[in-house]
C-alpha positions as CSV (number, residue, x, y, z in Angstrom):
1,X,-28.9,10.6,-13.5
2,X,-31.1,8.1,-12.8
3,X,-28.6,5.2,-11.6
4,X,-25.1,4.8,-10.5
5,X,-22.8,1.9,-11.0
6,X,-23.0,-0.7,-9.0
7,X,-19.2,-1.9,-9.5
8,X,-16.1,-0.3,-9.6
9,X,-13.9,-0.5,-12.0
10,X,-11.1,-0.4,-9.8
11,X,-12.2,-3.5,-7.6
12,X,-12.5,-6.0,-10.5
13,X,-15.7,-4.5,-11.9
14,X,-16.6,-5.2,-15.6
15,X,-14.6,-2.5,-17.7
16,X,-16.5,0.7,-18.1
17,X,-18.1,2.0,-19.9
18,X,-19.2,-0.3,-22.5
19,X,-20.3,-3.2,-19.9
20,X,-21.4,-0.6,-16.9
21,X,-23.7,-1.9,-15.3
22,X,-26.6,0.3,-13.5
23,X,-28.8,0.2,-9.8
24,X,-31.6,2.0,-8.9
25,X,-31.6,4.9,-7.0
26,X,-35.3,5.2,-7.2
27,X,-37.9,2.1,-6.0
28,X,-38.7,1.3,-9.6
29,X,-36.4,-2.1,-9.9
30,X,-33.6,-0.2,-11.9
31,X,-36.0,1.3,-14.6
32,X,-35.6,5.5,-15.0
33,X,-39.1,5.8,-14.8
34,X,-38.9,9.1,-13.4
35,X,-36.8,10.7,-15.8
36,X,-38.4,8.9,-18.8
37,X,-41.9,10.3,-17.6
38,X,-40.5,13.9,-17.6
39,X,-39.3,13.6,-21.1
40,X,-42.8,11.9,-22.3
41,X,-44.3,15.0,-20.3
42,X,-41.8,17.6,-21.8
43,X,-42.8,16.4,-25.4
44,X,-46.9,16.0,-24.8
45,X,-47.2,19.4,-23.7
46,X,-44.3,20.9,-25.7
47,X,-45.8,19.5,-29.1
48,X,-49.1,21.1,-28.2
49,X,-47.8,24.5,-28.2
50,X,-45.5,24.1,-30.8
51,X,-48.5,22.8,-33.1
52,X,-50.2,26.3,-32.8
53,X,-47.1,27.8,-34.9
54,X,-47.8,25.2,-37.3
55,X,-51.2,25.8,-39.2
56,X,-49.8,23.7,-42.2
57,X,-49.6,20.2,-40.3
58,X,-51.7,18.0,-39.2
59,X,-53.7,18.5,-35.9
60,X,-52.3,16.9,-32.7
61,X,-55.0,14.5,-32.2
62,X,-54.8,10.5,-30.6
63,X,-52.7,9.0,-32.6
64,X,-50.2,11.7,-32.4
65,X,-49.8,11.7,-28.9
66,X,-49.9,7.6,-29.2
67,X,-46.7,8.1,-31.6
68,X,-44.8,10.2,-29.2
69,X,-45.8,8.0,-26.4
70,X,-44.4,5.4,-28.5
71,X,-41.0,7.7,-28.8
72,X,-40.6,8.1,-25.2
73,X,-41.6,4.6,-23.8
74,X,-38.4,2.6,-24.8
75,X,-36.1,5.5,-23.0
76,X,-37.0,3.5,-19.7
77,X,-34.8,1.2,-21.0
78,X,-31.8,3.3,-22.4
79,X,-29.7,1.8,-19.7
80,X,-30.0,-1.6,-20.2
81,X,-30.6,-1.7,-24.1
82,X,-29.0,1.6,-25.1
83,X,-28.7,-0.1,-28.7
84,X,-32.4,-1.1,-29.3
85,X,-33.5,2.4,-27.8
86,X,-31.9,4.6,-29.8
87,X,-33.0,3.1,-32.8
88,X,-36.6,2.9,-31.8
89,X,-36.5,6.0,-30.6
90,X,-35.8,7.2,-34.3
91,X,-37.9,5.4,-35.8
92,X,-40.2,6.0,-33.9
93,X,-39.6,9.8,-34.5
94,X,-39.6,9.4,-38.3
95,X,-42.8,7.7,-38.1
96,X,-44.0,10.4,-36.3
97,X,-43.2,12.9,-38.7
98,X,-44.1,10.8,-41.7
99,X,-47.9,11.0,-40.0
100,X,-47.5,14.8,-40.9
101,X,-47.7,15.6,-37.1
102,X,-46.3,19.3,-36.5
103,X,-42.7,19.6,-35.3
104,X,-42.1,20.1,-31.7
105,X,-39.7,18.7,-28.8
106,X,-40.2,15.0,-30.0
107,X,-36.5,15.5,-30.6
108,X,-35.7,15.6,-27.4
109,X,-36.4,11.7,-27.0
110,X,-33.9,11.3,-30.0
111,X,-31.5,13.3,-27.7
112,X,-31.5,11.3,-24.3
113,X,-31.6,7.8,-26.3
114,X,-28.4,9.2,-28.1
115,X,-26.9,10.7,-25.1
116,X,-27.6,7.5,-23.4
117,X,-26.0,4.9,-26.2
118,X,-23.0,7.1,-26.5
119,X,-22.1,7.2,-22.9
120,X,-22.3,3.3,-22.2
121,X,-20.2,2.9,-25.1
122,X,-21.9,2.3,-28.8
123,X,-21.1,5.4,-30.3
124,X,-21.4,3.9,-33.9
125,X,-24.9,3.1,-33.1
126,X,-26.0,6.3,-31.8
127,X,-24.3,8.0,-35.0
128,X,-26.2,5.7,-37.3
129,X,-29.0,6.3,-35.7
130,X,-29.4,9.6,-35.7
131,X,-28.1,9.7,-39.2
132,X,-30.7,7.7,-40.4
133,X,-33.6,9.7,-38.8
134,X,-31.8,12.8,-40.7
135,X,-31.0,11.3,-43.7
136,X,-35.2,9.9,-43.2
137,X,-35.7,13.3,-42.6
138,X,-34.7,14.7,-45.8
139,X,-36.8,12.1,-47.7
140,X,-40.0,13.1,-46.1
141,X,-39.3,17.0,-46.5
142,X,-38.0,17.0,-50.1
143,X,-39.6,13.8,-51.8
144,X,-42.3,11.6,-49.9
145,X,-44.4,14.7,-48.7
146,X,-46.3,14.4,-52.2
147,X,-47.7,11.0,-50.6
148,X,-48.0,11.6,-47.4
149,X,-50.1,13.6,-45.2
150,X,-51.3,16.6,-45.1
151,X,-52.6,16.8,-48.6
152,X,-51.4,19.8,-50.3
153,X,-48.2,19.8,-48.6
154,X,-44.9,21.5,-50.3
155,X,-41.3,20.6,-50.1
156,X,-39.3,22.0,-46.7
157,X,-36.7,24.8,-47.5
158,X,-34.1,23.5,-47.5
159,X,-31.9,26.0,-44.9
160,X,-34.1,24.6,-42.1
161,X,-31.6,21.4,-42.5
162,X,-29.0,23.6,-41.4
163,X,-30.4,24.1,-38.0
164,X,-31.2,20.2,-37.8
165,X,-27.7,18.9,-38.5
166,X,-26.5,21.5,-36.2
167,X,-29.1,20.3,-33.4
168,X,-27.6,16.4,-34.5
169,X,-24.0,17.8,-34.2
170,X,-24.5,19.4,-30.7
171,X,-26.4,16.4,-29.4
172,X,-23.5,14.0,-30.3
173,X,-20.7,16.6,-29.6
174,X,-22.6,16.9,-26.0
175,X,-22.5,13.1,-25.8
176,X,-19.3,12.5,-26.6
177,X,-18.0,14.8,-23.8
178,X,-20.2,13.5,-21.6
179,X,-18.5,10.0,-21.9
180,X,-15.1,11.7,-21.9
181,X,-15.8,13.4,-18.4
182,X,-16.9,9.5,-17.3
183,X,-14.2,7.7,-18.6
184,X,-11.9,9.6,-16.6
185,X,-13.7,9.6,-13.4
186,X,-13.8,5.9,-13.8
187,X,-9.2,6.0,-14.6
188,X,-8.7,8.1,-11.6
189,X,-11.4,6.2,-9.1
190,X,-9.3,2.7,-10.4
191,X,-6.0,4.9,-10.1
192,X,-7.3,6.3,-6.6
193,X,-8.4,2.4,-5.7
194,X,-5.0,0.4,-6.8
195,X,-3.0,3.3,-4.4
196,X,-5.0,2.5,-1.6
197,X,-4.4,-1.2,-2.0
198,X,-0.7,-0.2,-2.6
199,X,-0.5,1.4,0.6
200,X,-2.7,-1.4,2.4
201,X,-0.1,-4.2,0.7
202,X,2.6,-1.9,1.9
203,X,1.4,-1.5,5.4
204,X,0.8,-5.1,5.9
205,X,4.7,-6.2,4.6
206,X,5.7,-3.3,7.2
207,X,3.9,-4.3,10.3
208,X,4.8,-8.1,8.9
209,X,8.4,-7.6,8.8
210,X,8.3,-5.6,12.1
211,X,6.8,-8.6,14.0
212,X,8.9,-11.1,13.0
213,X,12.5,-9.0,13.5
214,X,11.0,-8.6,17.0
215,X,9.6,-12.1,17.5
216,X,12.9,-13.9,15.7
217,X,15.3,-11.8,18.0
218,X,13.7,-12.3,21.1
219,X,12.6,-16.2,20.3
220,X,16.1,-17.2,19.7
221,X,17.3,-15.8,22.4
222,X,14.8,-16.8,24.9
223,X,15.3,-20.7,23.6
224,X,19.2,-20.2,23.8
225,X,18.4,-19.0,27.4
226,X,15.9,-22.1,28.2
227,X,18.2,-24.6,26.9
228,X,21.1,-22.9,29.3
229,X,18.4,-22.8,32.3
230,X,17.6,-26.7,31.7
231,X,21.4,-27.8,31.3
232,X,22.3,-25.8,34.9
233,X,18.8,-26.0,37.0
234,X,20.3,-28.9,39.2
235,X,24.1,-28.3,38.7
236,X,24.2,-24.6,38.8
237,X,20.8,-23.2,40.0
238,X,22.4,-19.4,40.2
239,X,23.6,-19.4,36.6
240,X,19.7,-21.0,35.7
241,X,18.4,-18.4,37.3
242,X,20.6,-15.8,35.4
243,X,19.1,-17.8,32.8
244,X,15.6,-17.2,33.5
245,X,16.5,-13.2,33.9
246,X,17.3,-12.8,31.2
247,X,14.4,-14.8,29.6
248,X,11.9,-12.3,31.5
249,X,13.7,-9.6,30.1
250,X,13.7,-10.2,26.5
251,X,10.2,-11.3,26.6
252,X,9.1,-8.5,28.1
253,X,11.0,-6.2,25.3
254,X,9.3,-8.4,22.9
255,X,6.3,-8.0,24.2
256,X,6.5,-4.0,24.5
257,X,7.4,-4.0,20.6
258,X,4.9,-6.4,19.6
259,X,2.1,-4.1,21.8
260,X,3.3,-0.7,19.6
261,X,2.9,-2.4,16.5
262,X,-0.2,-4.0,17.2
263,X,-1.5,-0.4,18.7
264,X,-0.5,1.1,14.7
265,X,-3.2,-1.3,13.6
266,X,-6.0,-0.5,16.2
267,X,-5.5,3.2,15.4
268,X,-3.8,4.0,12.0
269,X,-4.3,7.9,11.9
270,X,-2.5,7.7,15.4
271,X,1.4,8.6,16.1
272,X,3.2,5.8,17.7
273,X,3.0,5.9,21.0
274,X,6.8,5.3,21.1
275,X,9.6,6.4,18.6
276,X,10.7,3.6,16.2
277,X,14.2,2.0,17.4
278,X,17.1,3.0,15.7
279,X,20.9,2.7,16.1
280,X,20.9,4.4,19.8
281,X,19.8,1.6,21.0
282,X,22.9,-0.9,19.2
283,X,23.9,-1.6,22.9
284,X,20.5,-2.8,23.9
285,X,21.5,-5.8,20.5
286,X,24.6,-6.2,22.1
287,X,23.8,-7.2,26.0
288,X,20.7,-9.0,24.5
289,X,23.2,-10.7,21.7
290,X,25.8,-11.4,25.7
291,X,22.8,-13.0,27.0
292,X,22.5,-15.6,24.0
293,X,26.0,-16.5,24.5
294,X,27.0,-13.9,21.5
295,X,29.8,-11.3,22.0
296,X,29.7,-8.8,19.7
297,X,32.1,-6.2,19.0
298,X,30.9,-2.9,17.4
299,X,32.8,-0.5,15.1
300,X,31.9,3.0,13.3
301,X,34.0,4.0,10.5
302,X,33.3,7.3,9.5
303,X,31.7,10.1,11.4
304,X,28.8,9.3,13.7
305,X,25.6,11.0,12.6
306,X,22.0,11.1,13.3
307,X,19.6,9.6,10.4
308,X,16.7,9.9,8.8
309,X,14.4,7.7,10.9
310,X,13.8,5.5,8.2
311,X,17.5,4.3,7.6
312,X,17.9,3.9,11.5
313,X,15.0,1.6,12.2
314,X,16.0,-0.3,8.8
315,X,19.5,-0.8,10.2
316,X,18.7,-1.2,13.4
317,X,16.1,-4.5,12.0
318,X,18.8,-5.4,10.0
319,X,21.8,-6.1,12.3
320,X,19.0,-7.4,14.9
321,X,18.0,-10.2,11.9
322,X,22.0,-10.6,11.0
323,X,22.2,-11.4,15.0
324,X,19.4,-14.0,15.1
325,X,20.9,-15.7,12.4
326,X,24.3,-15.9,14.2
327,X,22.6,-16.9,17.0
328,X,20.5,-19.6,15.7
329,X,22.6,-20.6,12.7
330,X,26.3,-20.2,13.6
331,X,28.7,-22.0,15.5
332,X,31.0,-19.2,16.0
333,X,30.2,-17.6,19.3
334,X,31.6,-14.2,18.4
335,X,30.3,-11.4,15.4
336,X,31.4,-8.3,14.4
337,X,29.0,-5.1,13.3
338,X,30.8,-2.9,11.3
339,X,29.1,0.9,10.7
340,X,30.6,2.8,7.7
341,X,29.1,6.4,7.9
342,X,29.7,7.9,4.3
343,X,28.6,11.3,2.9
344,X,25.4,9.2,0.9
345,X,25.0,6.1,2.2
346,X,25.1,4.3,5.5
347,X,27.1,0.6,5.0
348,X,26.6,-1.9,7.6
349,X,28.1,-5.2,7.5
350,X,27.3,-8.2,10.3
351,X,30.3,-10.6,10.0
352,X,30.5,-14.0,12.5
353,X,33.8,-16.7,12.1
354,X,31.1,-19.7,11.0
355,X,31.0,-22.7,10.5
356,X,26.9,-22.9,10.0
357,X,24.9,-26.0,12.3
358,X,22.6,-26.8,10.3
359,X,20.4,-25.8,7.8
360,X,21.1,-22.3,5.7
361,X,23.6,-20.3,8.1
362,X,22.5,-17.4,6.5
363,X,18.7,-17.7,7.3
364,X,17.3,-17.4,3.8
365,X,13.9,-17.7,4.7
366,X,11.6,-14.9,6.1
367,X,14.8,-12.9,7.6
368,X,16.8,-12.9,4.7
369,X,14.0,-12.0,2.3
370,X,12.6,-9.0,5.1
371,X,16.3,-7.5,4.8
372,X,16.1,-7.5,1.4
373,X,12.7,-5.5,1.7
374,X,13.8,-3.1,4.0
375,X,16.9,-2.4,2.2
376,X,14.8,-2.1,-1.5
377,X,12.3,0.3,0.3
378,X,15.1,2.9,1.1
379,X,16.6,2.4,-2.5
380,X,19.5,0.0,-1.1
381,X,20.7,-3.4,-1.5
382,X,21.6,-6.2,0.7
383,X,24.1,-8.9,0.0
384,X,25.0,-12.1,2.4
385,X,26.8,-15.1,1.5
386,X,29.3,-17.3,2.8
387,X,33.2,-15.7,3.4
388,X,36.1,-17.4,1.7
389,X,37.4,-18.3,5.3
390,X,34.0,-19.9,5.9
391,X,32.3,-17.6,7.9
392,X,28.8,-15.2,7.2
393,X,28.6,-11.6,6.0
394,X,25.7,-9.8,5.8
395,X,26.3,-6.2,4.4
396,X,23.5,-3.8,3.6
397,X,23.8,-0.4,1.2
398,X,21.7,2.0,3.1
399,X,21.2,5.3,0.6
400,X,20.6,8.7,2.3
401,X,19.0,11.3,0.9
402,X,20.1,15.1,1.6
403,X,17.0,16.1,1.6
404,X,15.6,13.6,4.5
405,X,15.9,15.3,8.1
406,X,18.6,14.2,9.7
């Protein structure tokens, strides 16, 4: 080939192949010079040789060669103009042989122009015109030869046109198969494209919803803790400083959390440096929860088990978000995480006595809608709304799979 497109199909190109568009890959502005001269060559000296075979046509002389000059030339621009070459080409060609000029490779210009309109698209053209040249052709062989040159000339048998429509049928056929093999290169390079930018979309929600379970959790409870340290720095400087303990802590959590999923986007072929958090570390949500001013009780129904890690870290972000929201959303100073192990699915439910203090007590902004993606991504479902008693539940379907490791 003498060019390569410059646009991918997959990245908003123009749709291939009929508007393919075509760089240079040699320092000729985007022309196929060097392909077009090896065909003009191929023909010249290929004509020459056939003429010898051919004592009853006309000598190869100046203005033969000028005619298949004048069937190569327009190939150079078979990319750009495919239409306007192929038909040149061939009429070119017919001229060629209406000049009584001995048969040869001159067909192989026909060939490439063909080959060329077929693959960027305009089929119809390229049937046409090779149709034409045969159906020309057959005019010159078996009518016109008694006015054209050379004198004396007789009809053409006619079982030589079965080798030419053969020839026509093989270069079309070839053409065809060619465009096949291209149009599917060009489905599965946009298929191959629209995954990675799946997988990039993907990765982005992931590390997206990972910072801000991390951030929200921590936030809340380090503004809980400053507003505590402010009310009791002059009248109770011990429990201020409790305060501020726990303040260091959770910010330094935070910041441990935020620094592995940052270190996922420095390095993405690299493991995590640290396991993902999963349910083990429940306890850790409960102290943290203590701190804020929260007391949680914890309950399992069903038998305990170890998860796929998947489920675990989605449950574990989930009761962390339910948390926040208690914390920044309820007035109820008490919540209850419920754990219902069952032979499919893992149910979860975060429950707090209410009343809301503002705003939506069940955080449906950026929490809310990263529960829901979690949950979706495992093939579960999340529900939260308010209780009849007026209190919060939010309780997720978790599916698991037999055949995840557990």
């Amino acid at each position: 080939m003498d060019a390569h497109p410059t646009r991918d199909p997959g990245h908003g190109g123009p749709p291939w192949p009929r508007r393919w568009q075509w760089a240079a890959r040699e320092p000729g502005g985007g022309l196929p010079w060097r392909s077009t001269l090896l065909v003009a060559v191929l023909v010249l000296v290929g004509t020459g040789f056939a003429a010898h075979n051919q004592p009853g046509r006309l000598a190869l002389d100046v203005l033969g060669r000028a005619l298949l000059l004048l069937a190569c030339a327009p190939l150079i621009l078979r990319h750009r103009h495919p239409v306007p070459v192929v038909f040149g080409v061939s009429a070119a060609t017919l001229g060629y042989l209406a000049a009584g000029y001995p048969y040869g490779p001159v067909f192989a210009a026909v060939a490439v122009a063909c080959f060329a309109a077929v693959v960027h698209g305009h089929r119809r053209a390229a049937w046409w015109a090779l149709g034409l040249l045969w159906a020309g052709h057959l005019l010159l062989a078996h009518w016109l030869y008694r006015w054209l040159p050379p004198a004396g000339d007789g009809p053409a048998p006619w079982g030589q046109e079965l080798p030419v429509a053969a020839f026509a049928v093989a270069i079309l056929a070839a053409a065809e198969l060619a465009r096949v093999r291209r149009e599917q290169w060009a489905k599965e390079r946009a298929e191959r494209a629209a995954a990675e930018r799946r997988r990039a979309d993907e990765e982005r929600l992931r590390i997206a919803r990972e910072l801000h379970d991390v951030l929200a959790h921590s936030l809340s409870v380090i503004n809980v803790q400053a507003g505590v340290g402010l009310a009791l720095l002059d009248a109770d400087p011990a429990q201020a400083r409790t305060a501020l303990t726990t303040i260091k802590a959770a910010s330094k959590e935070a910041l441990g959390e935020v620094r592995q999923v940052l270190d996922t986007l420095r390095a993405p072929g690299d493991a995590p440096r640290a396991p993902a958090p999963g349910l083990d570390r429940l306890p850790e949500l409960v102290e943290q929860a203590a701190a804020a001013g929260l007391t949680v009780r914890t309950r399992d129904e069903g038998r305990r088990r170890r998860l796929p890690p998947g489920t675990e870290l989605a449950a574990f972000r989930i009761v962390q978000e339910a948390l926040t929201n208690v914390v920044r959303h309820s007035g109820s100073r008490t919540a209850e995480v419920v754990l219902g192990y069952g032979p499919d699915a893992l149910v979860l439910s975060v429950d707090d006595e209410g009343p809301a203090t503002g705003g939506d007590a069940g955080g449906s902004g950026n929490g809310l809608a990263g529960m829901r993606e979690r949950a979706a991504a495992l093939g579960g479902t999340i529900e939260a709304g308010t209780r009849p008693d007026g209190g919060f539940r939010v309780r997720a379907t978790l599916p698991v799979r037999p055949e995840e490791p557990s």
